[in-house]
N, C-alpha and C positions, 0 to 999 in steps of 0.2 A: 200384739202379735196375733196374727190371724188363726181362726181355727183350720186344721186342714182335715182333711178324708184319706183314709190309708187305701179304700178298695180301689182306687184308680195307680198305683204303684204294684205291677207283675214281680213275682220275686225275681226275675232275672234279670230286669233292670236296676230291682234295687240290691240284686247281690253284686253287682259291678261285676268284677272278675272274681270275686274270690268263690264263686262256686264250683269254681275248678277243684283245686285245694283249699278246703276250707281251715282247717289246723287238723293238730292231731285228735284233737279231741272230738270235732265231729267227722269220724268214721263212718259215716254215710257216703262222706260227701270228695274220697280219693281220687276221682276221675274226671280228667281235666272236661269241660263242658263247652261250647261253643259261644261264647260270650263276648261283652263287650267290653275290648279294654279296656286297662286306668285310665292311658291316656286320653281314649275317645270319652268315658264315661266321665269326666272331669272337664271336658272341655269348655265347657260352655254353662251360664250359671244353672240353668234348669234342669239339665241336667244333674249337678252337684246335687242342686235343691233333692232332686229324686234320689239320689243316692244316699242322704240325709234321711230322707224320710223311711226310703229301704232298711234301716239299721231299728226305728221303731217299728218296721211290719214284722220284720222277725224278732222282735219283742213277744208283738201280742199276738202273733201264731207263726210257732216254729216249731218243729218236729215231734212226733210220738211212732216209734214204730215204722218208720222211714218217709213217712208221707206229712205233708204240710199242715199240720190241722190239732185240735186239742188245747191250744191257749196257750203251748209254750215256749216262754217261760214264764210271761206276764199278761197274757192275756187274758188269763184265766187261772192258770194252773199253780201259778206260787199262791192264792187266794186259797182254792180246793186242796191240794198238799200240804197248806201251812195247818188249816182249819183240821184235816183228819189224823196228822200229828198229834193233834191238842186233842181234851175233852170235852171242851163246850159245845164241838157241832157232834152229831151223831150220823154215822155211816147207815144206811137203809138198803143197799143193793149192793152189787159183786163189786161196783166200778173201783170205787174206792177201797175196798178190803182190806188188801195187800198194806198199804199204807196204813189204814186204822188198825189192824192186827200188828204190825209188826214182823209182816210175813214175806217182805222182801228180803233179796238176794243182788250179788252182781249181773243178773241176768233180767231185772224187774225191768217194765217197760217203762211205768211213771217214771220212777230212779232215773233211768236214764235216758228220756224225755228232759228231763230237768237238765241232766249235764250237757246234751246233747245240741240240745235249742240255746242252752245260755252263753256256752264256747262260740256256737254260731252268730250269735247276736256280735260275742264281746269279736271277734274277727270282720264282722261288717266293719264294728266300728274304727277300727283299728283300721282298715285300708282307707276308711274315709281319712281320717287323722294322718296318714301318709301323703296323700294327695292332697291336702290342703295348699300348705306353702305352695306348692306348685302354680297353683292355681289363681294363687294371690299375686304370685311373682309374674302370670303371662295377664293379669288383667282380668282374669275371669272372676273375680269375687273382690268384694272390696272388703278393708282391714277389719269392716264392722260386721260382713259377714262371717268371713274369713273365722274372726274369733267368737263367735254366736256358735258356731257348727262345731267345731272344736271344743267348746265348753259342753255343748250337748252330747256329744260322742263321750268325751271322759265321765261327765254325767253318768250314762247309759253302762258305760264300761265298769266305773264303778259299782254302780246300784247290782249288775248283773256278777261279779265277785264277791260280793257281800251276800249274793241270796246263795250262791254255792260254799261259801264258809261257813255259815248257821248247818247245811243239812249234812255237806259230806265231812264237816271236822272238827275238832272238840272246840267248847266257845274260847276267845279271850279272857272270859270270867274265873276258868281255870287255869290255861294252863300256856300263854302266849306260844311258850316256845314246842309247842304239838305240832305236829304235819298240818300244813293249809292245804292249796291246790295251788295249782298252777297258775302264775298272775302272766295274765298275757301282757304284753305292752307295744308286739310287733304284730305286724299282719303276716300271715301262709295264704298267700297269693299265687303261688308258683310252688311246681314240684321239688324245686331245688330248694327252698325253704321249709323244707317239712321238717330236716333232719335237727335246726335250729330249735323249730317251734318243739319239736318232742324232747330237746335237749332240756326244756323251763323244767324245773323240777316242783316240786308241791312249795319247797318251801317251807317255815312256819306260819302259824298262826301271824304271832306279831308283827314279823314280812306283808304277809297281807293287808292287815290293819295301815300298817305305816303306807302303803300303796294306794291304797281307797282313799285315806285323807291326803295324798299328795296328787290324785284326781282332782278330788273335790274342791281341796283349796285352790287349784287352778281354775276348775270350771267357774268358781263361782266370781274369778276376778274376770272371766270372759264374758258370763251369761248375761244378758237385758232382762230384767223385768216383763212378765208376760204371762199368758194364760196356763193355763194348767194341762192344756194338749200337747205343749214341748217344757222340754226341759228348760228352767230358769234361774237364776240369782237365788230364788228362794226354796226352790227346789236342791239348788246343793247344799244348802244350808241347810234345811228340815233333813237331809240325808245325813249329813255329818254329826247333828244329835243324834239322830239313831246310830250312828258306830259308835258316837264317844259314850252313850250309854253302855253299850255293849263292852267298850274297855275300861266301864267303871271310872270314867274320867268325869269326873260331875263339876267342876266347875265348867270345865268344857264345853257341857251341855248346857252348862245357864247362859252361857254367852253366847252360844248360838240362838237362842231363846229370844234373848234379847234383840239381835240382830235384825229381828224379824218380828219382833211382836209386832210392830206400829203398820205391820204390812196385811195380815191376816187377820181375822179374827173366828173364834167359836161361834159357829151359826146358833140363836134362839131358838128353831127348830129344829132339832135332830136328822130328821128327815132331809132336809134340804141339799145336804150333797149328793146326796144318791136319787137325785129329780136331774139330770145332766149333767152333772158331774163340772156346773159353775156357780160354785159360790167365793165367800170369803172363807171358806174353811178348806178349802181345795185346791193344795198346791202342785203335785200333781199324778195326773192319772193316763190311763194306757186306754184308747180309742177302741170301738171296736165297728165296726157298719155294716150295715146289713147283708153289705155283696161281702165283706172282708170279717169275719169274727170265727170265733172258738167253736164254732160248728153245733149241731143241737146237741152232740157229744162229749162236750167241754166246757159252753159258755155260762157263766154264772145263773144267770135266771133259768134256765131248764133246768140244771143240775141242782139249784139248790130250793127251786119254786115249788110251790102248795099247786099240787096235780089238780085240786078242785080250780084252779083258777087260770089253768095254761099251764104250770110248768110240770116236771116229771117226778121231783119228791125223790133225788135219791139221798140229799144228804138235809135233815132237821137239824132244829135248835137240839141240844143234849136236855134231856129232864134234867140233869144233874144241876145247869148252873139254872132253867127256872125256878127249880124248887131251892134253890142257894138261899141263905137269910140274907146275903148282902146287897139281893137286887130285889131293891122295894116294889113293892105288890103296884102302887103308883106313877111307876115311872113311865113316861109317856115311851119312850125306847120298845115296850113292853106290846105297845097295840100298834102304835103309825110304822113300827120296824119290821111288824109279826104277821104272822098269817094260818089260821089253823083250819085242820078240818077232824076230820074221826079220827084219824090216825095219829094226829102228832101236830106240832108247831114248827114255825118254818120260818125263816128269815125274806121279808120284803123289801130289803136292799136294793135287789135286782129285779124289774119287772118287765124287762120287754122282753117276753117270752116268746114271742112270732121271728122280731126283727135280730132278738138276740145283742141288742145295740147299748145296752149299758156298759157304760166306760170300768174300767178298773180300775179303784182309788188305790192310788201304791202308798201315794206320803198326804195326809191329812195335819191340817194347824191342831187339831185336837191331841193327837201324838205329840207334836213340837211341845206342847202346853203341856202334857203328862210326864211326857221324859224331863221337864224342867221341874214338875212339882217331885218327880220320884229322886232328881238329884240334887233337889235344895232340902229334902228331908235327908241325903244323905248328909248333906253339910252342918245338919244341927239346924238349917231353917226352917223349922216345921209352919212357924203363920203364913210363909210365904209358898210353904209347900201346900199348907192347905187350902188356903187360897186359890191356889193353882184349880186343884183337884177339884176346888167348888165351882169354879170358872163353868168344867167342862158337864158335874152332874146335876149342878143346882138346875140348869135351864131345861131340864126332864123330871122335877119334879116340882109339885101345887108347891105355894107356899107356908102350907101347914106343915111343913114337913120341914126342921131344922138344917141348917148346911152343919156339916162338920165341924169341930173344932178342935185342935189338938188335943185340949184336957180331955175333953171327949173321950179322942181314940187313944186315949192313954199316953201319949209321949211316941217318939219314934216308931218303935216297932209297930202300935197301932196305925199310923200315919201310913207308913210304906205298905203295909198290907191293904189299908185302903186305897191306897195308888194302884195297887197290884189287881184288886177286885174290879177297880172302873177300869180298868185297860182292858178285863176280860168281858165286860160290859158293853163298852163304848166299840170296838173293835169285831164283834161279835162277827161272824162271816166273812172279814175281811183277810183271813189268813195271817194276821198278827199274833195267835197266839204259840206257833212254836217257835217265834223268835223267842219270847220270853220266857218260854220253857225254856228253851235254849240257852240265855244266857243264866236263868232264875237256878237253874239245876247246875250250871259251874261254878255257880259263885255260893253253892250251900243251902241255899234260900228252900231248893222243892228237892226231894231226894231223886228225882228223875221226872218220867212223864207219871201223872197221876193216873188213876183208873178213869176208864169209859165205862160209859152205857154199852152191855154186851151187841155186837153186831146185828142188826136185822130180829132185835127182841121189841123192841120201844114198836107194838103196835095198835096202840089203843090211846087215845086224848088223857085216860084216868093217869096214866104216867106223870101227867104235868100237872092235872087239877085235884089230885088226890093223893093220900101218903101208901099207894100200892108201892111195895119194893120194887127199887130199880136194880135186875141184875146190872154187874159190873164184872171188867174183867181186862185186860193186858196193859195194866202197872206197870211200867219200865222203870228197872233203877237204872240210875246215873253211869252204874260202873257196867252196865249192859254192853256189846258190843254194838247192841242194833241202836243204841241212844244213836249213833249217827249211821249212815248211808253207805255202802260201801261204792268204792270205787267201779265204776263199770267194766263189764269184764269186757266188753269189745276194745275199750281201751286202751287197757293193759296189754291186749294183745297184741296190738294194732303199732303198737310203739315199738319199732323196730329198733330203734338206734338210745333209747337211754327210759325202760320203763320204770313208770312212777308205783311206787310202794300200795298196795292195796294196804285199807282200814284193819286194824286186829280182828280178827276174830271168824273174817270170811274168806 
């Protein structure tokens, strides 16, 4: 499959019609717009093709604050929101605050950035998915595209309900039957359809769950095999172990594991995926290009780059997890990932700080590999769990330095903590770690979010290379109200005809 370039796709071609009405939930976007039909935008395949491609541009930059720009939901911004959640990166300036404190409300602009851009994405996809059949039926796409487009859209649709279940609703790990969100599955194309679209109610939890995987098992009987710039075969697969983690389903997870092992593999270098975003460890990731990306106000490498070298230094590594005993003083992750100056260490994941053009890894083989060794050590597999887990650290460190071995980490519970420690590792600026707070804190495992490094404290190098104390500070328990996101209050408002239930507590 070829790679393609999102900056030649204007959002208005690639919103078809739906940015007329786009749902209820993006409330920007109520006024019907002077656009191009379904049926003209359909008509012919290049079209399609662009209308396809429209549903990954408002991916990787879709609204903040009413205006096109900021990364979200994936261009950036599930990466930066997922990371200031957690405590391994550390917040340095205003941008992020809200988010690292815990000082949002229904009125926060990220918050609802996040629900805003991701409704919008999941309604692109959704009118693409209407208009297919159509399109098959006059000749314009044939059966092998037809179902390629289709699997990419449910793909997309899912991946973007699963990132809105982790932040606005209690996990799967607790409590299935808890309020989810609203699982779209129709498109709001038209004014007469709003009253439908605002009728979907939250639902539960476990509703949603069961919804993502009856996506995904479809997508993946559509999708071809292919690069890591579109959604593929093995892309729905690496997605559906991360839900079946999430609902605790662990054979689940070994068998999608499986699925897929002979397909990918753990790059030898660590570094390697985050040099273009193609390797064998790279299944897939969200584009960004120089005329099209998350702006110098959103995109990964300014936001999270060492100022001595191009970028802007607002958000560091945490001293907490360098100074961690779990991540050995040797491991290569530690220099070829890093970047320091006087003030702090910084993550070098992302380097095009001019062009702004590093891709967003969303689903990595290394994940597939971790979620399989964290679910064979639930099953009582620990050699094959450790196995796993050596798979993915052994090749970051010399070999004087022992791999793991069950008796080692003492039997299970060592085993899973060690799974738990290299995900926080491996993962490091990728925005993976409040999934796992996320599920780790409903299933018992973390009493809530753990303490940070106090805001805009960490500013001197000694923090990492010395045992000077790290203030800390906004611990969240579990039973918190702010553990999840509240509901947007444009939202609620905005829903004239059946509104949805705000979160307890705001």
């Amino acid at each position: 499959m070829t790679k393609f370039s999102i900056n030649n796709f204007k959002l208005v071609l690639a919103g078809v019609a739906l940015m007329g009405v786009a749902s209820s939930c993006d409330v920007t976007e109520l006024t019907p717009a002077n656009l191009i039909p379904d049926q003209e935008a359909f008509a012919d395949a290049k079209r399609v093709n662009s209308a396809v491609l429209g549903v990954y541009e408002s991916a990787q930059r879709g609204f903040y604050n009413g205006a096109a720009d900021r990364g979200y939901p994936f261009g950036a911004a599930n990466v930066e929101q997922g990371d200031m959640r957690g405590e391994d990166m550390y917040n340095d300036q205003a941008f992020y605050e809200i988010t690292y404190t815990h000082g949002y409300n229904p009125q926060s602009a990220n918050n609802n950035g996040m629900w805003i851009g991701t409704y919008r994405m999941i309604n692109r996809a959704n009118i693409v998915l209407e208009n297919l059949d159509a399109a098959l039926a006059s000749g314009v796409l044939t059966q092998a595209l037809r179902d390629q487009y289709r699997g990419e859209m449910l793909f997309l649709r899912a991946l973007g309900h699963h990132e809105l279940l982790i932040h606005f609703a209690r996990p799967f790990s607790d409590d299935p039957s808890a309020p989810g969100v609203p699982y779209r599955t129709f498109a709001i194309n038209d004014v007469s359809k709003v009253p439908a679209g605002e009728a979907v109610s939250r639902g539960t939890v476990a509703e949603g769950y069961t919804q993502l995987l009856a996506d995904l098992n479809e997508a993946e009987t559509l999708l071809p095999t292919g690069a890591a710039s579109r959604a593929s075969k093995g892309a729905a697969i690496a997605l559906k172990s991360r839900i079946k983690l999430h609902q605790e389903d662990w054979a689940g997870v070994v068998a999608e594991h499986e699925k897929i092992k002979g397909s990918y593999t753990v790059t030898a270098d660590p570094i390697t995926p985050f040099r273009g975003g193609t390797s064998t460890d790279n299944i897939f990731s969200f584009l960004n290009s120089e005329g099209s990306n998350p702006g110098v106000n959103g995109a990964l490498a300014p936001m999270y780059g060492n100022p001595g070298v191009g970028g802007r230094g607002l958000v560091k590594i945490s001293p907490l997890i360098w100074r961690s005993n779990f991540w050995h003083a040797e491991d290569t992750r530690r220099v070829g990932l890093t970047s320091r100056n006087a003030t702090g260490i910084f993550t070098a994941k992302y380097i095009q700080y001019v062009t702004r053009t590093d891709p967003n890894p969303i689903l990595r083989f290394s994940e597939v590999v971790l979620n399989a060794a964290e679910a064979n050590a639930q099953l009582g597999n620990l050699d094959a769990a450790v196995a796993l887990v050596n798979s993915v650290r052994d090749r970051a460190l010399p070999d004087t330095v022992p791999s793991f071995t069950a008796a080692d980490l003492g039997g299970k519970a060592g085993v899973l903590t060690a799974i738990y420690n290299e995900r926080r590792i491996e993962f490091l600026a990728e925005g993976r770690r409040w999934a796992d707070i996320h599920r780790l804190a409903g299933a018992g495992v973390l009493p809530g979010t753990p303490a940070k490094a106090t805001s805009r404290s960490i500013t001197n190098i000694d923090f990492y290379t010395t045992s000077r104390v790290i203030p800390t500070d906004y611990a969240l328990a579990y039973t918190s109200h702010l553990f999840i996101w509240p509901i947007p209050l444009d939202e609620i408002l905005a829903n004239a005809t059946a509104p949805i239930d705000q979160n307890p507590g705001y």
